[in-house]
N, C-alpha and C positions, 0 to 999 in steps of 0.2 A: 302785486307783482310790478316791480322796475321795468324803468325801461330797457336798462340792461339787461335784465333777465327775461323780454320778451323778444330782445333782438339774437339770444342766444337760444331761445327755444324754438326761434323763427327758424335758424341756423340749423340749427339740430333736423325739425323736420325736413325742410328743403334738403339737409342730405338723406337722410332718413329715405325718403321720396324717392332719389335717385338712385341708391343705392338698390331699390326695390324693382324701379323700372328696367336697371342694367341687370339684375337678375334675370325679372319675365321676359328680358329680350335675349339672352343667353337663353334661358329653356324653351324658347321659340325655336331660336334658330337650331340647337341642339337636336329638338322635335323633326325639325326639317333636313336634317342631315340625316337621320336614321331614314325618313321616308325617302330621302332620294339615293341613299346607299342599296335601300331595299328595291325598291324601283330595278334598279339598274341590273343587280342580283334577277331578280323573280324573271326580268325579260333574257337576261343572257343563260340560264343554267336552269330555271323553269322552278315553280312555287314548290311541287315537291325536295328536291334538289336544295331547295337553299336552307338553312337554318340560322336562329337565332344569333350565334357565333359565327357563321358566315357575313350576318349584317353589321356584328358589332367589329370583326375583322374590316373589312371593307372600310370604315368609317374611323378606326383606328379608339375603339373606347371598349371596353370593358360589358362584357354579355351585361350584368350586373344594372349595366345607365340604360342598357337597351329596353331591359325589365321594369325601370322607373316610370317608363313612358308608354310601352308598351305589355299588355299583360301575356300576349304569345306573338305567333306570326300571323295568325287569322285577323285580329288586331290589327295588323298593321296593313294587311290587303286591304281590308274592308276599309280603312281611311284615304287609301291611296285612292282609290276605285271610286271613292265621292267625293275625293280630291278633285280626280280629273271632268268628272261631270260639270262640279262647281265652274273649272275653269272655261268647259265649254259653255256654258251658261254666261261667262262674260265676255266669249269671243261673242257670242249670236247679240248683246243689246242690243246694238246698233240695229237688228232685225226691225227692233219695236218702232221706229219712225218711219219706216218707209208703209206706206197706207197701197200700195197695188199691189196684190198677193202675188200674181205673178213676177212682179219685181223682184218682191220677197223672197219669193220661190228661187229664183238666180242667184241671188247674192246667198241665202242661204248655204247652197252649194258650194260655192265660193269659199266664205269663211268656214266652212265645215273643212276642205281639202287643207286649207291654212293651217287649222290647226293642227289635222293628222300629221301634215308634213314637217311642223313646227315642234312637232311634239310624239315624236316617233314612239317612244319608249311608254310613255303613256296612254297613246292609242291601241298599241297592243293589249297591254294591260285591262284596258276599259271595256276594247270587245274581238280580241283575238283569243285571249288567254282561258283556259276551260274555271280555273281556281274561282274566279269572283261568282261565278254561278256557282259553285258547288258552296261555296259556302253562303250563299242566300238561301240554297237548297237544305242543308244540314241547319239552318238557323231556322226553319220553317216559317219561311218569308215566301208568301205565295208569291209575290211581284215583285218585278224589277223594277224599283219607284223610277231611281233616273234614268232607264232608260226608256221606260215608259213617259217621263216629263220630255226627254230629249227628244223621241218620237212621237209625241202628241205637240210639238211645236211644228212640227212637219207634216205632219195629218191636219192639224185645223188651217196651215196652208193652204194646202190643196184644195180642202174643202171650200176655200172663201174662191180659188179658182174657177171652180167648180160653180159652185153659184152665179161667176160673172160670167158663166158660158164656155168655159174651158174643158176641155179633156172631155165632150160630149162621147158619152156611151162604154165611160170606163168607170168600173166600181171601186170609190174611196180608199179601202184599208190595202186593197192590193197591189193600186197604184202607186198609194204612197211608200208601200216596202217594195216594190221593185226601185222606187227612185234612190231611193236608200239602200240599197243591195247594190245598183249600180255605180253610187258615187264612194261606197262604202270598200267595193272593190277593184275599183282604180286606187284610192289609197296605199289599201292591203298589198297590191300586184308594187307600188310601188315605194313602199317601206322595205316589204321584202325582196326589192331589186330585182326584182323578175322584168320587169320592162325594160332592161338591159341586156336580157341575153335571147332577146330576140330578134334581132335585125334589124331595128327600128329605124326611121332613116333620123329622126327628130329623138331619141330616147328623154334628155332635157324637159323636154317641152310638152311632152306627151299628156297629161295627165291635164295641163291646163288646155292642151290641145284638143283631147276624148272631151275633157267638160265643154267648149265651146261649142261641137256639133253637137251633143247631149239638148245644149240650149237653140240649135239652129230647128231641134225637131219637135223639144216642144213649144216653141215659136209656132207656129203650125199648128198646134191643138186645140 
């Protein structure tokens, strides 16, 4: 082989190559339009409610490309639903460096409200909505892996709490679901705009407000 004829098969692949990469990033991004068509669908009109042609309306493509990518609607719950774990899994990293549990434990809260707040429509989704359980349930999935990962990063919190003398004369697993029941629903009351129709003097503020004294009492434990 020339060198001519290696500086054209150079050619060739180098488009070759690209031509390939601007594909898989079209079928990415295409993948991600059907999940955020669907998303939006499932929270405004409810999992039953929406259908396959509802998502491919939405998104403005053909039932047919919906089917490419996804094999029904359960399909595409079930990715959304460990979508949004995933992401909350890279809101907490920053958890990993901080070495005082109790620290932890605060800022924990913190980035946890961020993201509900951040991410409205897939907070719902993750742990308002009844579908993603029902379909772990019909898949005969005894556990909720991520929310069991999500809530075992908050239990083994506690727990190191705990250890350093904290929370004296409270039992582990019901502490840590009450703490999470409470910041879970400050979220909820304020996705769903209920902390506006009650006279609040602060509505805004509220929710960073509730979390502060949250943290003024367990200071104290």
């Amino acid at each position: 082989m020339n060198n001519v004829q290696k500086i054209v098969l150079h050619l060739y692949f180098s488009l070759f190559m690209a031509i390939a990469d601007r594909k898989a990033r079209e079928k990415e991004n295409l993948k991600s339009l059907i999940l955020q068509g669907a998303k939006k669908l499932f929270v405004e009109k409810g999992i039953e409610q929406t259908t396959i042609r509802n998502i491919a309306d939405e998104i403005d493509y053909s039932i047919g490309t919906v089917y490419v990518y996804f094999k029904d609607k359960n399909a595409i719950l079930h990715e959304l639903h460990s979508g949004g774990f995933a992401e909350l899994g890279g809101y907490f990293k920053e958890l990993y460096t901080i070495a005082d549990p109790m620290e932890r434990l605060r800022i924990m809260g913190r980035i946890y409200i961020k993201f509900a707040l951040e991410n409205t429509e897939m907070y719902d989704l993750m742990f308002n909505l009844k579908a993603p359980m029902e379909f772990l349930t019909k898949g005969n999935q005894e556990e909720w892996n991520e929310g069991k990962g999500a809530f075992g990063v908050l239990k083994s919190t506690v727990e190191h709490c705990m250890e350093q003398g904290h929370f004296k004369g409270h039992t582990l697993e019901p502490l840590s679901f009450m703490i999470w029941s409470l910041v879970h629903g400050m979220c909820c009351l304020e996705i769903r705009q209920r902390s506006k129709g009650v006279n609040l003097a602060n509505p805004e503020t509220i929710v960073t407000d509730s979390y502060n004294e949250f943290l003024l009492m367990i200071g104290k434990a």
